[in-house]
C-alpha positions as CSV (number, residue, x, y, z in Angstrom):
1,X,143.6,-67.4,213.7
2,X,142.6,-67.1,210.1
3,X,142.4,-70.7,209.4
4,X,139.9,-70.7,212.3
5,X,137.4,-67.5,211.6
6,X,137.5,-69.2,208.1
7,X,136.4,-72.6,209.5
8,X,133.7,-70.1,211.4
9,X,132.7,-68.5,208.0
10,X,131.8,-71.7,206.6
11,X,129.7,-73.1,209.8
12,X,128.1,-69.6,209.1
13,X,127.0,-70.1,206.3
14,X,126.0,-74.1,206.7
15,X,124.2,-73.2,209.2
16,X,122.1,-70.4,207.6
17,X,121.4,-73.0,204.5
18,X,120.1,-75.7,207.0
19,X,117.3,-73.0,208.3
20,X,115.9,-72.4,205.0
21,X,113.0,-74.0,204.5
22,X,113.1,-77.3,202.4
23,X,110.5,-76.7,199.8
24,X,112.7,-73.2,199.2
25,X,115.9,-74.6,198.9
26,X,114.5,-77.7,196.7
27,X,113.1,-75.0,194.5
28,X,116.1,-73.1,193.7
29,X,118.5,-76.1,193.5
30,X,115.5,-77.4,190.9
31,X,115.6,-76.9,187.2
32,X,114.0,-73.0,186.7
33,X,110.4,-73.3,184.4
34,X,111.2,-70.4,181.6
35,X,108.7,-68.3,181.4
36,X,109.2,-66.4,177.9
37,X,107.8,-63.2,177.7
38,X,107.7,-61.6,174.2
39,X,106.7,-58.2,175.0
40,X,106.7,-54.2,173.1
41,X,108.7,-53.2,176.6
42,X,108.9,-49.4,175.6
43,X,104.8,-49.1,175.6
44,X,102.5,-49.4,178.5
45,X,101.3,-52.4,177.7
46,X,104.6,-54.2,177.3
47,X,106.4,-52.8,180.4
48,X,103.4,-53.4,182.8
49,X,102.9,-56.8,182.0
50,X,106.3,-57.8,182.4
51,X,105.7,-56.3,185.8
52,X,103.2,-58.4,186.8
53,X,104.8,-61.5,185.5
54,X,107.7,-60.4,187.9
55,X,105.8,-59.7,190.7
56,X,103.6,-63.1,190.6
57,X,107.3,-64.9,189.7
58,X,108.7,-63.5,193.1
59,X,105.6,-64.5,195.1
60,X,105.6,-68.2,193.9
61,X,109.3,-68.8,194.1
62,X,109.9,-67.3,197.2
63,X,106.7,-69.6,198.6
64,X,108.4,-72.8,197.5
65,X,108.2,-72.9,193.6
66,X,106.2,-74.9,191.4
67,X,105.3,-78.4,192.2
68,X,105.9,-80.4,189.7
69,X,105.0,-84.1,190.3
70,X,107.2,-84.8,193.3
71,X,109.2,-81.8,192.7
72,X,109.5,-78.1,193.6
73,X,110.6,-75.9,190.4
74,X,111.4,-72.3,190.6
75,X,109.8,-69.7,187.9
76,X,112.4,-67.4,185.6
77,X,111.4,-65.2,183.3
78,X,112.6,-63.8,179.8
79,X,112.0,-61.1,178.3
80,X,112.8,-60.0,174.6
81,X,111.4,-56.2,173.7
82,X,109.5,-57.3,170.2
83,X,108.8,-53.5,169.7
84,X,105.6,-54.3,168.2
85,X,104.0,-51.4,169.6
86,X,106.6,-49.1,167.9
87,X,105.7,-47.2,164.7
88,X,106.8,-48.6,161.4
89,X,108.5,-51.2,162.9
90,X,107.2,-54.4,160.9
91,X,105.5,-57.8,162.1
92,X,108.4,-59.6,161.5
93,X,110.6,-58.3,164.2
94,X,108.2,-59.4,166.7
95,X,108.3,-63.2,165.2
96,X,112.0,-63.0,165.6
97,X,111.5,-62.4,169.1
98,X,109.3,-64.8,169.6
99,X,111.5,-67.8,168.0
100,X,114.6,-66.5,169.6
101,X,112.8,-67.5,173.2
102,X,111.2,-70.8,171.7
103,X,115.0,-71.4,170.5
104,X,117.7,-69.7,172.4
105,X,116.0,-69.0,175.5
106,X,114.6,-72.8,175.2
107,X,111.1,-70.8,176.8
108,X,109.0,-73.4,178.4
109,X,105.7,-71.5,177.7
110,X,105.0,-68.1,176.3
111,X,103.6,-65.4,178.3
112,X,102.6,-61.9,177.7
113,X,102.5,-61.2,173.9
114,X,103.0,-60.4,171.2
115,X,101.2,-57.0,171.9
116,X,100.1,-55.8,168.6
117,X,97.2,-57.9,167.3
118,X,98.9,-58.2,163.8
119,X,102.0,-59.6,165.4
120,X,100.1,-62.0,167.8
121,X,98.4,-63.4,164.9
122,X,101.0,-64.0,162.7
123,X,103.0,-65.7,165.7
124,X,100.3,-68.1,166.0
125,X,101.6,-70.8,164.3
126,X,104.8,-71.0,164.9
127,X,104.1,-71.3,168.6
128,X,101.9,-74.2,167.9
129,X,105.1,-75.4,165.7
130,X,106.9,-75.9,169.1
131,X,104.0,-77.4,171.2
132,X,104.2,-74.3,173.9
133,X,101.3,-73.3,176.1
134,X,101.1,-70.0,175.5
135,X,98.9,-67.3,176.9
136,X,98.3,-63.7,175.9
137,X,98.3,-61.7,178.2
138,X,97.9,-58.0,176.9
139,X,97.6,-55.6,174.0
140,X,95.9,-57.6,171.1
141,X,92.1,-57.9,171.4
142,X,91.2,-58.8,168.2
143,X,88.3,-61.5,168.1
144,X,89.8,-63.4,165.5
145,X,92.7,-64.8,168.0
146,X,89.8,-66.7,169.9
147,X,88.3,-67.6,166.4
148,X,91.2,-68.6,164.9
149,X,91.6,-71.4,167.8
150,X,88.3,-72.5,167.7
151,X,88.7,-72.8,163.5
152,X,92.1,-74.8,164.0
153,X,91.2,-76.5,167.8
154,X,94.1,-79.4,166.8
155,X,96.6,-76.9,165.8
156,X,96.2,-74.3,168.4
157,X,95.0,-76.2,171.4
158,X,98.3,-75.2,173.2
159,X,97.4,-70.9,172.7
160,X,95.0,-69.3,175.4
161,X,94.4,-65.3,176.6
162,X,93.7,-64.7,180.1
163,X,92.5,-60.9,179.1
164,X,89.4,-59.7,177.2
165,X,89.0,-58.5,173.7
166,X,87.1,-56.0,172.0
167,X,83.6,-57.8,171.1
168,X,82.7,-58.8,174.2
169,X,84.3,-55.3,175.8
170,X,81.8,-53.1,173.2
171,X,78.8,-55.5,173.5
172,X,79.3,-56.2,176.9
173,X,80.8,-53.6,178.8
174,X,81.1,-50.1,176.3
175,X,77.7,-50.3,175.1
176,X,76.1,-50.8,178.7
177,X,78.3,-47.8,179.7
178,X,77.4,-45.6,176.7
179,X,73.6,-46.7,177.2
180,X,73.7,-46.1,181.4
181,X,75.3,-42.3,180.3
182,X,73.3,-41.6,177.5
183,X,69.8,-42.5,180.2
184,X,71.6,-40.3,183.2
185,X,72.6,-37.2,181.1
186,X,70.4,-37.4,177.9
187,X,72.6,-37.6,175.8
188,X,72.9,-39.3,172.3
189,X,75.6,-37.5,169.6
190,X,78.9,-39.6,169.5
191,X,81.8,-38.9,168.3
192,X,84.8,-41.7,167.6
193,X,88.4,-41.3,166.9
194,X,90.4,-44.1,166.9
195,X,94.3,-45.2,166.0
196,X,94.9,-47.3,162.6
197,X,95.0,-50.5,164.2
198,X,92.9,-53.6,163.4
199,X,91.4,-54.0,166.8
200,X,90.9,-50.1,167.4
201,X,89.3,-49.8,163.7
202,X,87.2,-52.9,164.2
203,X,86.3,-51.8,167.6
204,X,85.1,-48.2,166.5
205,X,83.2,-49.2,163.6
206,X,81.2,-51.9,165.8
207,X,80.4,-49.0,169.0
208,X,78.9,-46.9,165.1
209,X,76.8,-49.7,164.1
210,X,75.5,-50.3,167.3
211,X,74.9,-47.1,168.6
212,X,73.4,-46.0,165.9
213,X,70.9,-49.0,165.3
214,X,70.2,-47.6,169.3
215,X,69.1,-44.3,167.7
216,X,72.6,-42.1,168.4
217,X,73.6,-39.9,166.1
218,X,76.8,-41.4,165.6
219,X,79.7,-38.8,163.2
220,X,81.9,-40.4,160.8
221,X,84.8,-42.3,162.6
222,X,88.3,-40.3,162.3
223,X,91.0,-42.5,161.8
224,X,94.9,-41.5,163.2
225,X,97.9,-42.9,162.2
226,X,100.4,-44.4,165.4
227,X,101.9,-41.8,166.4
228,X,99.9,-38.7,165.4
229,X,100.5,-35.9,167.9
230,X,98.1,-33.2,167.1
231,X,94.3,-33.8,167.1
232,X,92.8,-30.5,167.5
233,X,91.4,-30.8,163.8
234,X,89.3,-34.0,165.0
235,X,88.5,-32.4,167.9
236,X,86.7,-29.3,166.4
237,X,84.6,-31.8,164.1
238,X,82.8,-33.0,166.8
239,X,82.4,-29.8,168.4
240,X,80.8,-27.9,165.3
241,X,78.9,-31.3,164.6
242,X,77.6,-31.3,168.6
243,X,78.8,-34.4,169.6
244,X,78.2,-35.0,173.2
245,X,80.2,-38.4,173.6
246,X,84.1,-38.6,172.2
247,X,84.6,-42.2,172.0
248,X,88.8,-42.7,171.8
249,X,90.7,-46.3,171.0
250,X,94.1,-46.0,170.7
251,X,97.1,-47.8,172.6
252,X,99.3,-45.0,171.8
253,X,100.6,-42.7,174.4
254,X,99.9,-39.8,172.1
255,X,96.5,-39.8,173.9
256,X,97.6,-37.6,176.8
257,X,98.3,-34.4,173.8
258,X,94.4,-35.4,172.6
259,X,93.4,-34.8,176.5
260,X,95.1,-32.0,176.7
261,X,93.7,-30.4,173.3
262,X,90.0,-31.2,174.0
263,X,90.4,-29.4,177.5
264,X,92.1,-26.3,176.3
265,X,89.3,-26.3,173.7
266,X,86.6,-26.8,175.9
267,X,85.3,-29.3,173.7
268,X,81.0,-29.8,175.6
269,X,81.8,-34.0,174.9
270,X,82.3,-36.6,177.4
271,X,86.1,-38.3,176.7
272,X,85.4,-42.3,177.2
273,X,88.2,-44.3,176.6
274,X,86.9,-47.9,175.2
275,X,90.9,-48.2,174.6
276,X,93.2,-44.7,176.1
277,X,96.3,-46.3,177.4
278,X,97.8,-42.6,178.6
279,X,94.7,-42.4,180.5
280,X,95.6,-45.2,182.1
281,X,98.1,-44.7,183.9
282,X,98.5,-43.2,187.3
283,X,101.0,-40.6,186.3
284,X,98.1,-39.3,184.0
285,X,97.5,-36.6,186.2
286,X,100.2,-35.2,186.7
287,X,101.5,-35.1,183.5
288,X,98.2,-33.7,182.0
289,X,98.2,-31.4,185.0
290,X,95.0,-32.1,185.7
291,X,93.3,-31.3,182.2
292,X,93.0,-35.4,182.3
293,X,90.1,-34.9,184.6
294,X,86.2,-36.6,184.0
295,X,88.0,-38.4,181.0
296,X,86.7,-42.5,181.4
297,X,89.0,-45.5,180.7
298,X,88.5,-49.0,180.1
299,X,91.5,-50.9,181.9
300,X,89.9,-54.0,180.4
301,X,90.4,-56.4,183.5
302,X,89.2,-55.6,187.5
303,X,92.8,-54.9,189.4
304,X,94.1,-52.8,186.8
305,X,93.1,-49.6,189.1
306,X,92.3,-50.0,192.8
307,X,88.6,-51.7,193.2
308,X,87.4,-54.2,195.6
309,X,86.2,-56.8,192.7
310,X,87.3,-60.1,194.7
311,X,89.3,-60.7,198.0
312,X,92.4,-61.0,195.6
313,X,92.5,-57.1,194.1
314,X,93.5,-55.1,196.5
315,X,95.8,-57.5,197.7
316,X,97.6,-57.6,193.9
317,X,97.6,-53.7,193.8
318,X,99.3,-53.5,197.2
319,X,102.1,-55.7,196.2
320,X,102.4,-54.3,192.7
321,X,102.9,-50.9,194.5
322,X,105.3,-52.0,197.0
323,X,107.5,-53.5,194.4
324,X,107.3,-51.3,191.7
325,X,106.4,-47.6,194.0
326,X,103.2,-47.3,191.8
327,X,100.0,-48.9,191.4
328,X,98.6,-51.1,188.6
329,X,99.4,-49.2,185.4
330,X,96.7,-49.8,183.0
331,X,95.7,-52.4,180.9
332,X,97.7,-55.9,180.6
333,X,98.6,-56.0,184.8
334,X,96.8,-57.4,186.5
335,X,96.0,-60.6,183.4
336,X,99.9,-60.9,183.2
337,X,99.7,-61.5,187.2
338,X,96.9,-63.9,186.9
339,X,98.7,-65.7,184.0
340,X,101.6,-66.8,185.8
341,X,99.0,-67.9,188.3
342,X,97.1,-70.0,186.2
343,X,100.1,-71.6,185.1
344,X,101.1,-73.0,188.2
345,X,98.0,-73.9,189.0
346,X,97.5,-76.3,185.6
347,X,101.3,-77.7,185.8
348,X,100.3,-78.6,189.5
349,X,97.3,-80.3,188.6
350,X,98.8,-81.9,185.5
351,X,101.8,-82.7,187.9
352,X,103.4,-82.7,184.6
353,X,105.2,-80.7,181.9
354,X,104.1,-82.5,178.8
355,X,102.0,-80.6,176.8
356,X,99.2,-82.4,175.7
357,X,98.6,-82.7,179.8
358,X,99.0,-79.5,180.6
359,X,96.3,-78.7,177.6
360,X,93.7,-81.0,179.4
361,X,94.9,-78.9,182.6
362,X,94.2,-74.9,181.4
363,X,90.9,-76.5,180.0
364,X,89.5,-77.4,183.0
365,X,90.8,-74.3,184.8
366,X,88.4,-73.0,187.6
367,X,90.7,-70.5,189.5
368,X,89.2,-67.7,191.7
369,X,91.6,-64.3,191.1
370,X,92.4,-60.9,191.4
371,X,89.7,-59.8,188.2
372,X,87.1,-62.6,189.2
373,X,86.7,-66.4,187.9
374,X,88.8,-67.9,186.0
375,X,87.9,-70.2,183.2
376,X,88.6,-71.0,179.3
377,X,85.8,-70.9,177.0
378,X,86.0,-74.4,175.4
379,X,86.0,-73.8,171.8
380,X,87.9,-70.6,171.8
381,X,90.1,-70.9,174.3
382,X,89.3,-67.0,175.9
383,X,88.8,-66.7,179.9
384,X,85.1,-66.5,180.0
385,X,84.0,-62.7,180.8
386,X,81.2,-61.5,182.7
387,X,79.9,-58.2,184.4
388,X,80.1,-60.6,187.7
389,X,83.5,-61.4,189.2
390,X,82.0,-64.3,190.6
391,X,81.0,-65.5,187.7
392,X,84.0,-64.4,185.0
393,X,86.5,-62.2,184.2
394,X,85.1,-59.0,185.4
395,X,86.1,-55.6,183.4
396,X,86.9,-52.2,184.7
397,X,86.0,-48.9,183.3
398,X,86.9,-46.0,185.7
399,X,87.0,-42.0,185.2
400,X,89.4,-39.6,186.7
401,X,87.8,-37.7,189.7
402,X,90.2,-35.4,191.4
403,X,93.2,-36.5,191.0
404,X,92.0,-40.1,191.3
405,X,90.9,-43.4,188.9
406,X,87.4,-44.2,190.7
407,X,85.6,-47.2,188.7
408,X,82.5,-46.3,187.4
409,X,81.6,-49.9,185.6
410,X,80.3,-52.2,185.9
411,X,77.8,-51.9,189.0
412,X,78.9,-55.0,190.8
413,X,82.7,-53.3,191.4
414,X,81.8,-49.5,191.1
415,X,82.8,-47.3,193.9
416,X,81.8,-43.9,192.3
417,X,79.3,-42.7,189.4
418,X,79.9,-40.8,186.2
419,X,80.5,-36.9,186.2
420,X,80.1,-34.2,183.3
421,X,82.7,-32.1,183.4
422,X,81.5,-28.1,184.1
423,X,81.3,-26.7,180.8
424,X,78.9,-29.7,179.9
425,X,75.4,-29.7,180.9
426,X,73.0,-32.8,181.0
427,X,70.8,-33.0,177.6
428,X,73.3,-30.2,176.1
């Protein structure tokens, strides 16, 4: 009797292998492509992206894999915590992550990070060392990663980011924010505090300049180290000095004390987050209990909050919420998604794994996705932005309405317009 509910058992499960679909079972019995993913997991912009990597991962393998000339190949992913993000913790560490994938990990492209634009710069070259398509996905928005390609194109052909960075966010998106608020409200006193990072430092000192060649009256820019948990001091400068814009960059989570300190103080200035990653999030809100409220954030990429910015968005935020019980957190989502995306899409077109092919591939990407169009600038190797989805990479900069994120900017995605909270008055 045993011997024959064994011999059962195994038809069982014969059986049940025979009725999975080829391309499936081709793609699991396949070599995996390693995806490694160097990432600050303890910050919002580590641990969101590795979501999304996960979540386009699970898609793609569990449609068949990656085709790869005449073969299917299943996705894995790796992820080392590079704690980039952390205070004090020094560049170095994040290298060492980085060459422990390249190395131990034997990573087959790099995806994700490093997340600090200090670290990502340094790691530069010893990704091009190994020949690895790599493609940033989230935190580091410095310009001079884009730059540094187009100075080097031999060297770092291979490196790519799929998100935005800051001079095309403050020229292209903040400033035609500021300008559309300062036109509805009248107003034209702006305040900045930002964190001392080189993106949030070079980001705030370019929205002065600018905004003040527009005619603002624009304070001296207070600078806070990572980490700082008490603002209040900041905060009463620009209310003595009647500042009627509080421009904040800063990755740091800290940001939700700030929000909570300029409410209690009633401080009359609009909180616009070119850079506000606690603001971000959808547990904002909660945790502020509400005090959160008419503060603006730039998510950087469409999908990153709930819009309708291509057929693709909603779709993403639906199954990023059914997987992980939330929706897109913030910044560095839905580009890590689109990433993995992207990938496929240039190893099936290359129908190859060499890298020189594969660089000839993400060059001529044209790829329709969840934040709009998807294509590489040439000489820079950044995804080409635009206020158009149709046309680019299309941003996002919503403010929180009532216990929601409803995006405000820019016009071609908004599903709501810009509020004053009520202890600020138009032209005050």
């Amino acid at each position: 009797m045993k011997k024959m509910l064994a011999r059962l058992s195994l038809l069982t499960v014969l059986g049940a292998c025979l009725l999975l679909p080829l391309s499936g079972r081709a793609a699991q019995a396949a070599e995996p492509i390693v995806l490694g993913c160097p990432l600050s997991t303890a910050f919002l912009y580590g641990w969101d992206a590795e979501r999304g990597i996960k979540l386009a991962v699970s898609e793609i393998n569990a449609a068949g894999g990656v085709k790869v000339g005449n073969e299917k190949r299943p996705f894995s992913v790796e992820v080392i915590d590079t704690r980039d993000l952390e205070p004090g913790v020094p560049v170095s560490e994040a290298l060492l992550g980085v060459e422990k994938l390249l190395l131990e990990k034997k990573a087959d492209f790099i995806v994700g990070g490093p997340i600090r634009s200090e670290a990502a710069l340094a790691a530069m070259p010893l990704i091009a060392k190994y020949k690895k398509i790599s493609i940033l996905t989230s935190g580091s928005l410095t310009p001079k990663y884009g730059e540094t390609v187009a100075e080097h194109p031999d060297q770092f052909k291979y490196l790519y980011r799929i998100s935005g960075e800051a001079k095309w966010m403050v020229t292209g998106e903040i400033i035609p924010c500021l300008e559309h608020i300062g036109q509805k409200y009248k107003l034209d006193r702006l305040a900045i505090m930002v964190q001392d990072v080189a993106h949030a430092r070079a980001g705030g000192g370019i929205i002065a300049k600018v905004m003040a060649g527009k005619g603002w009256k624009v304070l001296p820019m207070e600078v806070y180290p990572t980490g700082a948990t008490d603002f209040s001091l900041g905060l009463s400068k620009a209310k003595n000095a009647g500042a009627q814009v509080l421009l904040i960059w800063m990755d740091m989570p800290e940001t939700s004390i700030l929000l909570k300190q300029w409410n209690d103080m009633k401080i009359p200035a609009l909180p616009f987050g070119s850079i506000i990653s606690a603001a971000e999030q959808p547990s904002f809100w909660k945790a502020t209990e509400g005090k959160g409220e008419y503060c603006l954030a730039n998510v950087v990429n469409a999908g990153n909050a709930p819009s309708q910015a291509t057929p693709w968005t909603m779709k993403f935020v639906d199954a990023y919420k059914k997987m992980w019980g939330v929706e897109p957190e913030g910044y560095g989502t839905s580009s890590s998604y689109m990433a993995v995306y992207t990938l496929k899409d240039a190893i099936e077109r290359a129908g190859s794994m060499d890298p020189d092919k594969l660089v000839a591939a993400m060059k001529s990407t044209d790829l329709m996705g969840v934040y709009g169009r998807i294509k590489f600038d040439p000489k820079t190797n950044q995804v080409i932005p635009s206020l158009d989805p149709e046309q680019g990479a299309v941003g996002t900069i919503f403010q929180w309405q009532a216990g929601k994120r409803v995006v405000v900017f820019p016009p071609k995605i908004a599903t709501g317009d810009i509020l004053l909270p009520p202890w600020m008055k138009a032209g005050q």
